[in-house]
C-alpha positions as CSV (number, residue, x, y, z in Angstrom):
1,X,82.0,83.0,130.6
2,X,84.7,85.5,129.8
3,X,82.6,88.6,128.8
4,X,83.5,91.7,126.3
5,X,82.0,95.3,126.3
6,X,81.7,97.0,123.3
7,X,81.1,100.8,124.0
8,X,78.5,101.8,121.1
9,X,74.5,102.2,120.7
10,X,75.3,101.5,117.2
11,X,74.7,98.2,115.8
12,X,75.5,98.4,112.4
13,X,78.8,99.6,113.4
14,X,78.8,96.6,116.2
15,X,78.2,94.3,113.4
16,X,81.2,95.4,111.1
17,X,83.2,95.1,114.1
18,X,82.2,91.9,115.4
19,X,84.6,89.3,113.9
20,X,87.2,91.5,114.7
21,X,86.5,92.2,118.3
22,X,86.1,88.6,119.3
23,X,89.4,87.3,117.8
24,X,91.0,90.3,119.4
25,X,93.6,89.1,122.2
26,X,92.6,90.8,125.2
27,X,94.1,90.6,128.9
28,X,91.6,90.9,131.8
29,X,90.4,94.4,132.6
30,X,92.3,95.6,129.3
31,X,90.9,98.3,126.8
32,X,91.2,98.6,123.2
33,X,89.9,100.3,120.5
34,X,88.8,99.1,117.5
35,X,87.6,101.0,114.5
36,X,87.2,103.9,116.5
37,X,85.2,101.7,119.3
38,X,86.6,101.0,122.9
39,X,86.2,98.1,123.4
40,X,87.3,95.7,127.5
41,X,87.7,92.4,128.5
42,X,85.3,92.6,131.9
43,X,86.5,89.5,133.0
44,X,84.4,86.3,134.0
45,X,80.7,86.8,134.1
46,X,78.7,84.3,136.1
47,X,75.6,82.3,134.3
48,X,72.9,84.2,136.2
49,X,74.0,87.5,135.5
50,X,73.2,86.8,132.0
51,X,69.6,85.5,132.9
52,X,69.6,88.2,135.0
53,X,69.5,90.9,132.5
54,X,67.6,88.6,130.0
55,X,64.6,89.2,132.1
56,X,65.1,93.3,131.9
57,X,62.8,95.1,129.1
58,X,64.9,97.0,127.8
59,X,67.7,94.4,127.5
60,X,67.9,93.0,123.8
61,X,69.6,89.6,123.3
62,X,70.9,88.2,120.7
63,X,72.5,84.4,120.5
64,X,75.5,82.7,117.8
65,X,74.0,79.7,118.2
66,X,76.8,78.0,116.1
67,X,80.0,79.2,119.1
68,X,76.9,79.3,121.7
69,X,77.8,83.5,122.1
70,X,75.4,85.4,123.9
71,X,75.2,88.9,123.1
72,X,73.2,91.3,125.3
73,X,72.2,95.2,124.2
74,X,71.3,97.8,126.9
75,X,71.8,101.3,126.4
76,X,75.2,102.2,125.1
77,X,76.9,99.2,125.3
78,X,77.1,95.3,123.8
79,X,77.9,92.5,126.0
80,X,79.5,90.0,123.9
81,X,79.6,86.2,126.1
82,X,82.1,83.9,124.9
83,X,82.2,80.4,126.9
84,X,85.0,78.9,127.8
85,X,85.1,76.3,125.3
86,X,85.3,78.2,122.5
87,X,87.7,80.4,123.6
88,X,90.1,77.4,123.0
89,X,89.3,76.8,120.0
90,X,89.9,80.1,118.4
């Protein structure tokens, strides 16, 4: 799963941001910022990292069960998890 930090605690701000930070082209360890949020590509994330950090407290997930997107919440940062197979399809 490719995986995409978002740098903010914020969420309402991660929500009006969302859309645009997952169609954003993005090369591997590159950093961009959008709306005044940096925002990286962190590269490929393997499946039990995310189970992983499902399992911590003070993790919160979230799930876009329609494009099967995992996003995970801890501290000052979103982890947005896009699979493969959808990022053909955008």
């Amino acid at each position: 799963m490719k995986c995409i930090a978002v740098y903010t605690s914020n969420f309402e701000l991660f929500s009006d941001i969302y859309e645009q930070v997952i169609n954003t082209p993005l090369a591997e360890n590159e950093e961009k910022v959008v709306e005044g949020i940096t925002i990286s590509e962190s590269g490929e994330v393997p499946e039990n990292y995310i189970q992983k950090m499902k399992m911590k407290p003070e993790v919160v997930v979230m799930k876009e069960k329609d494009r099967n997107i995992t996003i995970l919440q801890h501290g000052e940062v979103f982890e947005i998890f896009i699979p493969e197979a959808e990022l053909v399809t955008r």
